[in-house]
C-alpha positions in Angstrom: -64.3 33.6 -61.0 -61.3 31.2 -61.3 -59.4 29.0 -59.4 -56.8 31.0 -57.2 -53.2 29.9 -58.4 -49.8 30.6 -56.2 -49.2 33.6 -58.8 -52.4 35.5 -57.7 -52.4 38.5 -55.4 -54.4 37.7 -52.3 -55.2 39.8 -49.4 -57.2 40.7 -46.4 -58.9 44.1 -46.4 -59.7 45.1 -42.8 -62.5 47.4 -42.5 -64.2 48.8 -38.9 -67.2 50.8 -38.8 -67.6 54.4 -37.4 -70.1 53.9 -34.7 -73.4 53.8 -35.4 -72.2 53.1 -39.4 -72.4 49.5 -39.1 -75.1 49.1 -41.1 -74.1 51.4 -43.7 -70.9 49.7 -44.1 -72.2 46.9 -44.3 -74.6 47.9 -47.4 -71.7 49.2 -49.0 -69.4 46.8 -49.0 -72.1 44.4 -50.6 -73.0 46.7 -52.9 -68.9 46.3 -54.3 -69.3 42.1 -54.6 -71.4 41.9 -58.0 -69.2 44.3 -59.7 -66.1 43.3 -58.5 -66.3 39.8 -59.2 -67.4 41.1 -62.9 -64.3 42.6 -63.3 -61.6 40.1 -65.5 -58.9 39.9 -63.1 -60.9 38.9 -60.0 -60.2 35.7 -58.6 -62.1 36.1 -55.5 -64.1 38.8 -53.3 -66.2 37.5 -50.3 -67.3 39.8 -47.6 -67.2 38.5 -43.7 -68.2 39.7 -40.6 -65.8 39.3 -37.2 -68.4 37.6 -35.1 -67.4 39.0 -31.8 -67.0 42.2 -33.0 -69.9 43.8 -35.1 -68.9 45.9 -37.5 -65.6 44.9 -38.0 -65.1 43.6 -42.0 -62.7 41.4 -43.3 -63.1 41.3 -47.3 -60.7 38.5 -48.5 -59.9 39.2 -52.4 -57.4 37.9 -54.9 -56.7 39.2 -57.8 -54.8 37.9 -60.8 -52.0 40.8 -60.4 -50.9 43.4 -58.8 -52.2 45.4 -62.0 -55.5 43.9 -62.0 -55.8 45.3 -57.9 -54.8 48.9 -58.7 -57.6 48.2 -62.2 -59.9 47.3 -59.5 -59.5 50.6 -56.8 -59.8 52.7 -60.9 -63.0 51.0 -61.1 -66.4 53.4 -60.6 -68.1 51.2 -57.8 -64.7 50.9 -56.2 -64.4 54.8 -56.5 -68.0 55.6 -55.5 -67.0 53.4 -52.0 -63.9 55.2 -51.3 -65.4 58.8 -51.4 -68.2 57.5 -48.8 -65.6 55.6 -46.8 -64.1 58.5 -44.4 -67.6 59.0 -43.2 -68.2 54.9 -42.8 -65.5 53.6 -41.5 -63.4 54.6 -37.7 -60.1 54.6 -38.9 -58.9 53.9 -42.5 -59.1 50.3 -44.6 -55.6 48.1 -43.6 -54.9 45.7 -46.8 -52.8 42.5 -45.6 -51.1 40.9 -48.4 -50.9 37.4 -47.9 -48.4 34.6 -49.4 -49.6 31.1 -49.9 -48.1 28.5 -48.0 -50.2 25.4 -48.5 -52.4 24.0 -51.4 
């Protein structure tokens, strides 16, 4: 991964376990990291976990372009996620697109 410049496309990707799916989820979603950070327009993927609420996800990514984001939801491991998401997650993904502000 390099450096994230003003031009890259960061967001948040909000993501909120069906009960009893946390676990699942949370297998899943590490199971995209290695791949995803592979992939030549990722900037950065890192996975988190909303302390007071188990099973609540924030995945913050950036990607190099808007084209290298919809290259990324093309991708097989990407793909294989979103057919297993309905049953994972309690309502469906929210992406936040976020504009720098500050170096």
């Amino acid at each position: 991964m390099t450096k994230i410049n003003e031009e890259a496309l960061v967001s948040i990707a909000i993501l909120k376990a069906r009960l009893g799916q946390r676990d699942q989820l949370r297998e899943s979603l590490l199971a995209l990291i290695e791949p995803t950070r592979a992939e030549p327009g990722c900037l950065d993927y890192v996975l988190f976990e909303l302390r007071d609420e188990p099973g609540t996800f924030y995945m913050r990514e950036a990607f190099t372009s808007a084209a290298a984001l919809e290259a990324h939801k093309a991708m097989p491991h990407f793909q294989a996620f979103a057919a297993k998401a309905g049953n994972l997650l309690a309502e469906p993904l929210r992406l936040v697109f976020l504009d720098r502000v500050s170096s």
